[in-house]
Each structure stands twice: as structure tokens, then as C-alpha cells.
VEXDREN-2710 file (C-alpha; in Angstrom, 1 decimal):
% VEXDREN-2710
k/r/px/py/pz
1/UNK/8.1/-0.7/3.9
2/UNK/4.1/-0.7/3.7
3/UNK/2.0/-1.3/0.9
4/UNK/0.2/1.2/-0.6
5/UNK/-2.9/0.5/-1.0
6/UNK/-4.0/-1.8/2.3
7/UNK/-0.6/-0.7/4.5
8/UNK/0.7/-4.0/5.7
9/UNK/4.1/-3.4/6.4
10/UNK/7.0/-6.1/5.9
11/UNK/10.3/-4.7/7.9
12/UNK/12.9/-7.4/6.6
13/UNK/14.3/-7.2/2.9
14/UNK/13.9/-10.8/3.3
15/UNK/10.9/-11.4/4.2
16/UNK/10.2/-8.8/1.1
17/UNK/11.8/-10.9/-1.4
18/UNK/10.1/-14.2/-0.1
19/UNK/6.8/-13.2/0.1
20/UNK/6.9/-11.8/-3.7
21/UNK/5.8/-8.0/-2.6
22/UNK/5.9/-5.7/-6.0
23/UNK/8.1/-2.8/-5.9
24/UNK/6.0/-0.8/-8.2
25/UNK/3.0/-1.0/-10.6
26/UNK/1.5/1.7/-13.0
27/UNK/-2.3/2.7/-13.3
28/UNK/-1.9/4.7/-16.9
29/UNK/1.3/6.4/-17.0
30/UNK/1.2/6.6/-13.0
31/UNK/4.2/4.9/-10.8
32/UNK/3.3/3.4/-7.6
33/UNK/4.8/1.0/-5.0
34/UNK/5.0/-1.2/-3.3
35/UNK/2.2/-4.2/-2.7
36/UNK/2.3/-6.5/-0.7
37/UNK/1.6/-10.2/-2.1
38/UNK/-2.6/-10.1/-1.0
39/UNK/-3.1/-6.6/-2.9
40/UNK/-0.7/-7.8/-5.6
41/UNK/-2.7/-10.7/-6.2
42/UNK/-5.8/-9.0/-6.3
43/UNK/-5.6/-5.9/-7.9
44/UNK/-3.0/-6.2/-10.8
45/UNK/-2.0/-7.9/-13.9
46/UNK/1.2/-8.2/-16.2
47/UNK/1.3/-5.6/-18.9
48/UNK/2.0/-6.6/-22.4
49/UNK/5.4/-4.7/-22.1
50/UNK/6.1/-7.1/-18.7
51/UNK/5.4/-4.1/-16.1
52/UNK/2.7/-4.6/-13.3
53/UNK/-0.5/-2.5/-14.0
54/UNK/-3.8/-1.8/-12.0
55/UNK/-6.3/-4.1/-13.6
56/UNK/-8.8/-2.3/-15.6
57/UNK/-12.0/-2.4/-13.2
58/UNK/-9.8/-0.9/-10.3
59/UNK/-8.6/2.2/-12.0
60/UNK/-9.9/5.0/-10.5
61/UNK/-11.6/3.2/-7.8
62/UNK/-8.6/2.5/-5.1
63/UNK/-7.1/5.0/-2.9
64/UNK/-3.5/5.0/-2.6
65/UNK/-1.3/5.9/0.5
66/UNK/1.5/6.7/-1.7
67/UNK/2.2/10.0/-1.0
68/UNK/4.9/10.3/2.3
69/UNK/2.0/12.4/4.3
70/UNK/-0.5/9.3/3.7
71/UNK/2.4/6.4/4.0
72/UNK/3.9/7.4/7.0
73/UNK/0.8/8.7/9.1
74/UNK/0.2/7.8/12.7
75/UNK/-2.4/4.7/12.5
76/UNK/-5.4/5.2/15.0
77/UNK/-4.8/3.9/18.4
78/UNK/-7.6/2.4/20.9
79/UNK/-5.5/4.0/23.6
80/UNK/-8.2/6.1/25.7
81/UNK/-6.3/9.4/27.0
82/UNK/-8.3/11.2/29.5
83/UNK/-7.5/14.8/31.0
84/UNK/-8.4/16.5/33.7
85/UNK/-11.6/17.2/34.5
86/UNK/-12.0/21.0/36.6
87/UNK/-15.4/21.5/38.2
END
């Protein structure tokens, strides 16, 4: 599992659990999940109806890797491939 918004990823439902990661939050009438604890801690509040929202200054502002294309892309490598070169 990664969290959307800075994509740490947590790969035990244990270790998901413990560390208090959010299944899901809403920004409006928007679903979107999961956070880790850091982003969690940072970015939302508690609804009045008990739900986890986006607080009010962030709305808008965060980009989400929510969507499977965005959640599950290749992260960048440092790797350096080289070809060949043909003088």
C-alpha cells in the first residue's frame, strides 16, 4: 500500500494498523486513501460527522497519486543505462 499524497509505502497490514495509516479521507464530496501517519498528521482533520477530511487551506493545493496510473508508476531510478555508441 502507498500513500497518496507523499507515496511512502507500508507492505505489512501490521505495520499498517500500528502506525495509524488512514484508509481514506474526503476533500468535498471526494474519496481518497490511504495516508500514511506523517501526511495524516499534517494535512487532515476530523469532520463533524467523524470522517477524515483535507483541512481547509490544503484543498485544491495537493496533488494526489490516487488514480492506479499515478499509484503504481515506476519511481525514477539513478541507475545510468548507456548504449552503444556507433562512430
Amino acid at each position: 500500500m502507498k500513500c497518496v499524497v507523499c507515496k511512502t509505502s507500508a507492505n505489512e497490514a501490521d505495520n499498517i494498523i500500528e502506525d495509524n495509516w488512514v484508509p481514506c479521507f474526503y476533500e468535498g464530496d471526494s474519496e481518497h486513501g490511504p495516508v500514511c501517519p506523517f501526511c495524516s498528521g499534517e494535512l487532515l482533520s476530523v469532520a463533524p460527522d467523524g470522517e477524515f477530511e483535507l483541512k481547509k487551506k490544503y484543498k485544491g493545493k495537493i496533488v494526489l497519486h490516487d488514480t492506479p496510473e499515478m499509484l503504481y508508476e515506476e519511481e525514477p531510478t539513478d541507475d545510468i543505462v548507456l548504449g552503444f555508441i556507433l562512430n
